[in-house]
C-alpha positions in Angstrom: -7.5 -63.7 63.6 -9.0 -67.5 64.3 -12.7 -67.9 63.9 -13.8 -68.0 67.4 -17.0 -70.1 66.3 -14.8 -72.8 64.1 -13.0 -73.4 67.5 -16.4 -74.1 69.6 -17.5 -76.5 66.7 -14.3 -77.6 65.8 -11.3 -77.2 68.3 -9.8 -81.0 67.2 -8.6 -78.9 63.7 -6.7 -75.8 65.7 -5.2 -78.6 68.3 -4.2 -81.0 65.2 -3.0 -78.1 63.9 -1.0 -77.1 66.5 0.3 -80.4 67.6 2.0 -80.5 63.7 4.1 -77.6 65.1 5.3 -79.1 68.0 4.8 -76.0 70.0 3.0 -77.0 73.7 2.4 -73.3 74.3 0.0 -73.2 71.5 -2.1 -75.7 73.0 -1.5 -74.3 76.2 -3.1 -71.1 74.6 -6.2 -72.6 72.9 -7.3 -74.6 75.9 -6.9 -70.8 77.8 -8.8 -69.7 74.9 -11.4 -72.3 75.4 -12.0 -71.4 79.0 -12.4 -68.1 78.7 -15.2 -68.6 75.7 -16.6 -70.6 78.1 -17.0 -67.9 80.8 -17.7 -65.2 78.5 -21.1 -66.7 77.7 -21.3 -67.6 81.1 -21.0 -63.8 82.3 -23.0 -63.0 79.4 -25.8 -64.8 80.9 -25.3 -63.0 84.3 -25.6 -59.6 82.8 -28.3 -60.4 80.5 -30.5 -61.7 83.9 -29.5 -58.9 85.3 -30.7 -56.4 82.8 -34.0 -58.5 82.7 -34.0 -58.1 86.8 -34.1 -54.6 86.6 -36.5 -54.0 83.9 -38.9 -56.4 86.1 -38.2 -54.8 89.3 -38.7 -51.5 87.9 -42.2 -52.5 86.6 -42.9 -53.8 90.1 -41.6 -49.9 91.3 -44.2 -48.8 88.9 -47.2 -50.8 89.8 -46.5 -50.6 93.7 -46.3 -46.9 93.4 -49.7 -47.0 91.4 -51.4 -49.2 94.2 -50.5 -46.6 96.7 -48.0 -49.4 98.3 -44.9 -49.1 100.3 -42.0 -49.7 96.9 -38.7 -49.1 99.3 -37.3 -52.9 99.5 -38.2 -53.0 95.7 -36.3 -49.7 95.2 -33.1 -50.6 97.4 -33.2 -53.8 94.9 -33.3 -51.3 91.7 -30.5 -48.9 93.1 -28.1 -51.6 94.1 -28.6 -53.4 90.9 -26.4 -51.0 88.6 -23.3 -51.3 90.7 -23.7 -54.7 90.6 -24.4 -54.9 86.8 -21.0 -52.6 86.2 -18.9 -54.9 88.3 -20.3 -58.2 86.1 -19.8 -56.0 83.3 -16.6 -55.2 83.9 -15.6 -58.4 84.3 -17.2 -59.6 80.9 -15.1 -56.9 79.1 -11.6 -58.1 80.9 -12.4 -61.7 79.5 -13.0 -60.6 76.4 -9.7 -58.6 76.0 -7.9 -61.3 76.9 -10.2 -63.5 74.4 -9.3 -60.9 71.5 -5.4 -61.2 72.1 -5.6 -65.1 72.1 -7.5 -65.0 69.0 -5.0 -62.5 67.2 -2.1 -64.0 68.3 -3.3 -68.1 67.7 -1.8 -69.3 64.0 -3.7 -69.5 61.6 -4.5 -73.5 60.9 -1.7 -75.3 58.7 -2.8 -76.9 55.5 -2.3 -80.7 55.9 1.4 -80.6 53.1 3.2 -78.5 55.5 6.6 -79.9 56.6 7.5 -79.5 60.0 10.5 -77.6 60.5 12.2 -75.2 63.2 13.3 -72.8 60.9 14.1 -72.0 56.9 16.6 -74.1 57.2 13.8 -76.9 57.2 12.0 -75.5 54.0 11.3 -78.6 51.7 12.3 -78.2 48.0 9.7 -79.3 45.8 10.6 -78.1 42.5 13.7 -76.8 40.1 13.5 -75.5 36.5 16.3 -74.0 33.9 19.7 -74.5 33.3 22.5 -72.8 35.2 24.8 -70.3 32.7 27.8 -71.5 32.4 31.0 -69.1 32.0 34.4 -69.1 30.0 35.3 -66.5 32.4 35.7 -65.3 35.9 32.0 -64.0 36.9 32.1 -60.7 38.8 28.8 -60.0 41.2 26.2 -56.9 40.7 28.2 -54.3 41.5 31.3 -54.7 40.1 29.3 -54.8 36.7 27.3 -52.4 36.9 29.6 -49.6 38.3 32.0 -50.8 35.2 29.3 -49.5 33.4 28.1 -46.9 35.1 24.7 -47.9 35.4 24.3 -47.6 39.0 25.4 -44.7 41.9 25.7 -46.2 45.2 28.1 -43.6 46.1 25.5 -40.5 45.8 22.4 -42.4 47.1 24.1 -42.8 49.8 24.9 -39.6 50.8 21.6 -38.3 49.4 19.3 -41.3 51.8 21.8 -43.6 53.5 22.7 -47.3 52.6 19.7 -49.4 51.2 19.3 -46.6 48.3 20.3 -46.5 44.6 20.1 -44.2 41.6 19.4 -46.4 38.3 21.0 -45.5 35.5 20.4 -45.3 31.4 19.9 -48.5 29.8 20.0 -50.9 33.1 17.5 -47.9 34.6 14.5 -48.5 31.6 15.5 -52.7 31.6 13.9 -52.1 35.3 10.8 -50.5 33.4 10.9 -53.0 31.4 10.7 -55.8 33.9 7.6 -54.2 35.3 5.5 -53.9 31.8 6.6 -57.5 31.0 5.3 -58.6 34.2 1.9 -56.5 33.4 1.1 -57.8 30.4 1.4 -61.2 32.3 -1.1 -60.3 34.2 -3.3 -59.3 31.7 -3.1 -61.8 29.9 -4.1 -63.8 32.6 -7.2 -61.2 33.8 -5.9 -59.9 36.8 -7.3 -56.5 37.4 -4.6 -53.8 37.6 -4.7 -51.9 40.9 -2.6 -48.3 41.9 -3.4 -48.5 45.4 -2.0 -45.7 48.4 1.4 -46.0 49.5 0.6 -45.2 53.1 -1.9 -47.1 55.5 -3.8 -47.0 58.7 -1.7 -48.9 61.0 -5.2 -51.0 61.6 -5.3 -52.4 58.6 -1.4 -53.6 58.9 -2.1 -54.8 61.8 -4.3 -57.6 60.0 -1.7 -58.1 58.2 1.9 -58.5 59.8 2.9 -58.9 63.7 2.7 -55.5 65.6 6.5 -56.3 66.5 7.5 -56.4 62.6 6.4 -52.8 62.8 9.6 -52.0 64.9 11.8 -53.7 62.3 10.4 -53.1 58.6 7.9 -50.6 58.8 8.5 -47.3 58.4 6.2 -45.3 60.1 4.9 -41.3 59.7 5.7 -39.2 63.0 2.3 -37.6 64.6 0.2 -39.6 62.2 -1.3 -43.2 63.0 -0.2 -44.3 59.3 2.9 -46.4 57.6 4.3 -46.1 54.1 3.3 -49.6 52.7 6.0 -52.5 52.7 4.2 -54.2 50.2 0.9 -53.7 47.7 -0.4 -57.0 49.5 -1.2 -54.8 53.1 -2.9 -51.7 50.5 -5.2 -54.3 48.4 -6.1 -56.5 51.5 -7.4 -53.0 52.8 -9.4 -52.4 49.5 -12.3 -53.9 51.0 -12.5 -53.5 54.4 -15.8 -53.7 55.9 -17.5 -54.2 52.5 -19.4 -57.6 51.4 -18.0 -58.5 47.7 -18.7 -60.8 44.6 -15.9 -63.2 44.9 -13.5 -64.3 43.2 -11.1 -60.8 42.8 -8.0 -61.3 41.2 -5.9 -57.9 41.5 -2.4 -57.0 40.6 -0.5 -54.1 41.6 2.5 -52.2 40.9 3.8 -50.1 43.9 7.3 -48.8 45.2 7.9 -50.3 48.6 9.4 -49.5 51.6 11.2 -51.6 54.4 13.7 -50.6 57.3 15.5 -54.3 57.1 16.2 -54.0 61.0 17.1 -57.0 62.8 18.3 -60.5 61.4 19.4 -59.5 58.2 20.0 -55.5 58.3 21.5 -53.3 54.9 24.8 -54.3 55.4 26.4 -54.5 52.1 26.5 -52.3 48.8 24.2 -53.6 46.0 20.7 -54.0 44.8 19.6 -57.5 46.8 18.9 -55.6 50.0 17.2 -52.3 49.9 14.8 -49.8 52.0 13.0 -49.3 48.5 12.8 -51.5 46.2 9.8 -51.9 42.6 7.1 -54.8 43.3 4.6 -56.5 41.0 2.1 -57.9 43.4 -0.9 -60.3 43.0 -3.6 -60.8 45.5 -7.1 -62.6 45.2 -10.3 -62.1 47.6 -12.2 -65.8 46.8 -14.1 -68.6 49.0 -12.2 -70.8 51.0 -13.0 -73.6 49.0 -11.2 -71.9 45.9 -8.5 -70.9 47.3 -6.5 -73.7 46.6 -6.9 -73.2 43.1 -5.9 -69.9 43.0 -2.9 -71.4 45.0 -1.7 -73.3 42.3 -2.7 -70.2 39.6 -0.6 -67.6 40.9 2.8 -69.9 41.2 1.7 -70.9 37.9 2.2 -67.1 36.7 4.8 -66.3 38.5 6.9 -69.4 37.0 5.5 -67.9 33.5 7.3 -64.8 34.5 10.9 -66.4 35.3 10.3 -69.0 32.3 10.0 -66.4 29.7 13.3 -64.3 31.4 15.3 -67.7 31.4 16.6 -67.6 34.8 16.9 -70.9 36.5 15.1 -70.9 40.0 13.4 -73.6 42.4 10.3 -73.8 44.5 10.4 -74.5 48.3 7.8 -75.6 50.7 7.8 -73.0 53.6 7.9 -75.5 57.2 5.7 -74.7 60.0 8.8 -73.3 62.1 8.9 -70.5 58.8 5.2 -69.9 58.2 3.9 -66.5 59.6 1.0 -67.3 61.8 -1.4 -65.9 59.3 -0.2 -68.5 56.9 -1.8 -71.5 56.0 0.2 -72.7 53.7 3.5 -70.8 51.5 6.2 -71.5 49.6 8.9 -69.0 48.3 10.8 -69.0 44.2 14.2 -68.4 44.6 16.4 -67.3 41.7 19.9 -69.3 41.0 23.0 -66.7 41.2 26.0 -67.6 39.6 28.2 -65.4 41.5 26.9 -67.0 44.9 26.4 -70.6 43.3 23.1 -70.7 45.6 19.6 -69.7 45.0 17.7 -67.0 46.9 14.3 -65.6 47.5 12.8 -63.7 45.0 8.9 -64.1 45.1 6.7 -65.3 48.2 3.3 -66.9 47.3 0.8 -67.2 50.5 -3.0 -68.6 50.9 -3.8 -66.8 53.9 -7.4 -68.3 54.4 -10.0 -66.2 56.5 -7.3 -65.6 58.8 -6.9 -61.3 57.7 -10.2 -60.8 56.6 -11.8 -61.7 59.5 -10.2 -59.3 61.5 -10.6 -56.2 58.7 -15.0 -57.9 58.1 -14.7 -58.6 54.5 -17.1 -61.1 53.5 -19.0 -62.8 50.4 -22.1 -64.5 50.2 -22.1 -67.8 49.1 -24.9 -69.5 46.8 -27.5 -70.2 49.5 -27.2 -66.7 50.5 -24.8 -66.8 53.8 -22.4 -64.9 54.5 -19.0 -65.8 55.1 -15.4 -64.5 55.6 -13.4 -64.2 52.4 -10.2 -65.9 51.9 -7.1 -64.2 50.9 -3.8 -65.2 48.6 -0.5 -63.0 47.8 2.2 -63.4 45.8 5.2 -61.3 44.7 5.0 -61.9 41.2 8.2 -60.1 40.4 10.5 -57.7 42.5 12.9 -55.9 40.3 16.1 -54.9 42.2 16.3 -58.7 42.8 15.9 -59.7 39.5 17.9 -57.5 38.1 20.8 -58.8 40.3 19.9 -62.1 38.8 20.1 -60.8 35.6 23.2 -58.7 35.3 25.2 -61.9 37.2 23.7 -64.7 34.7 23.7 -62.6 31.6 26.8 -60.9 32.1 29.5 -60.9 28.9 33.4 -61.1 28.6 33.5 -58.0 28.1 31.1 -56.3 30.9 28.4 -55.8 29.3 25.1 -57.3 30.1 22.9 -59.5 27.5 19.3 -58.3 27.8 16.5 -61.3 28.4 15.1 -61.9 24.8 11.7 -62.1 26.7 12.9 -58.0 26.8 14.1 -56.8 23.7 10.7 -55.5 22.5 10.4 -53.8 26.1 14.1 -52.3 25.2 13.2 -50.7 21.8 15.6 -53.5 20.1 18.3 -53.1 22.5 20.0 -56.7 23.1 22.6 -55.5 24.7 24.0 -53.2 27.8 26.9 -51.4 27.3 29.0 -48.6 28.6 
């Protein structure tokens, strides 16, 4: 949510903002926004006189009574003023409802480098790295390869759970393992603190994190409970510290299974591992001050290019567009892997600075050197998503013969195996 005090001191940064989108409504919102802070405090005022009106008036009671004088027009005064108080106060509570859902609802301010856009087709690439593999033979996708070698069953997942499920096999089954422990020790190495966090949430504290409508379409949630199996680590470690004042910075990494429904736009709608209701996710997330944040910006991609460096798979970096950013976001940019089979690139890790924007509305703060204390800003990243990559790396390290050449960045992860066969 926006900080309601940034936009009384400030409200030239949220309509700049919002002007960069080119979306009137938004404006249209904040001056609402503005109004009604306006006659918050304005009814604020009303109900505090009035509080301070009764507790004068019944002194008044009091000392009349004492005096042996007639207290009646003093008393109609005192029995008429709670009515009146509940109808002010009332009133104070609908503006402030309406205050709350403008202040959840109004983006997040953009960082100055976003690109306008409409949509992802108006993401701006910034960045590409790796040469594309280049075959003597006719490439076959995913899952032609793997169920040549029977390292996949699409077949019995899905009449054991439905489409969007998959049963890993042998070899191509412990190269998934191995993809997560490489991705670890990257971490490590780079001291982010590991982090097993639940795989089901309060709906609250998902709530600070995604739209309430994307619960409909990618949330799974648990009947007669007010919980959600997680759809990514990044909603269970924002939660970490709800409520709590920290030491800042935290830099966290996770590994969790994840669930999603796909509903909507994009749907399960064909066999294979690049669309799935459960999917393996190394996650990174830092709690810092906003003035860091931007470091740890350009940190995380940093890693996360370490990560598809070492596996050798070509990828670039786009600039999400405001018509693309989540209104949490205030700035984003998405890695997507290169796929032979395809010849085009797609998404394979997300990186976010989120600002104050979810902590605000879960209270985490940090105190800063002059002892205040401030809302703490928030970063994610997907720093590696197996099913995905292991679509990139069955397709670009495919052989002649079928078989599947494993990353040398792997080998030690594979116990010496180079090599995927039947």
């Amino acid at each position: 949510m926006i900080d309601i005090k940034l936009v009384r001191e400030r409200p030239e940064l949220f309509k700049d903002s919002y002007k960069r989108m080119k979306k009137p409504k938004l404006l249209t919102q904040l001056n609402e926004l503005i109004e009604k802070d306006v006659l918050s405090r304005s009814i604020k005022i009303q109900i505090d006189n009035l509080r301070a009106e009764r507790n004068t008036l019944s002194k008044k009671v009091s000392a009349l009574k004492k005096e042996g004088k007639d207290a009646s027009k003093v008393l109609k005064k005192v029995r008429d003023l709670p009515e009146q108080l509940k109808r002010v106060e009332q009133k104070y509570e609908k503006v402030n409802n309406e205050m709350n859902e403008l202040l959840y609802t109004l983006p997040n301010i953009v960082h100055k480098d976003v690109p306008y856009g409409k949509s992802d087709k108006d993401n701006v690439e910034f960045k590409k790295w790796g040469k594309k593999a280049k075959f003597s033979f006719p490439v076959k996708n995913h899952v032609e390869l793997l169920e040549n070698l029977d390292a996949v069953d699409f077949e019995a997942s899905a009449k054991s759970s439905g489409n969007g499920f998959y049963y890993l096999k042998g070899d191509f089954a412990r190269l998934n393992q191995a993809l997560l422990r490489y991705a670890m020790d990257i971490m490590e190495k780079n001291k982010y603190m590991y982090i097993e966090p639940p795989l089901m949430l309060w709906k609250d504290v998902l709530a600070a994190a995604v739209d309430v409508e994307e619960f409909k379409n990618t949330i799974y949630t648990v009947d007669g409970e007010d919980t959600c199996l997680i759809g990514t680590s990044e909603h269970a470690i924002l939660g970490m510290h709800k409520g709590k004042v920290i030491d800042v910075p935290k830099k966290y990494y996770a590994y969790t299974m994840c669930f999603r429904k796909e509903i909507g736009a994009h749907g399960i709608n064909e066999k294979g591992l690049w669309r799935t209701h459960q999917f393996n996710k190394v996650e990174q997330f830092v709690f810092c001050s906003e003035e860091d944040s931007w470091k740890y910006y350009d940190e995380m991609l940093s890693v996360s290019e370490k990560i598809f460096q070492g596996l050798e798979l070509p990828y670039r970096i786009v600039e999400l567009c405001t018509g693309d950013l989540a209104r949490w976001k205030a700035k984003s940019c998405d890695m997507e892997v290169w796929r032979p089979t395809t010849e085009d690139y797609g998404e394979i890790t997300s990186l976010s600075n989120c600002t104050d924007y979810q902590a605000r509305k879960l209270n985490m703060r940090y105190e800063d050197k002059d002892g205040n204390r401030k809302v703490v800003s928030t970063l994610n990243n997907t720093a590696l998503a197996t099913s995905r990559i292991l679509v990139a790396i069955a397709e670009t390290y495919q052989q002649k013969d079928g078989s599947i050449k494993v990353p040398k960045v792997l080998v030690p992860y594979m116990n010496g195996l180079k090599v995927i066969k039947k």
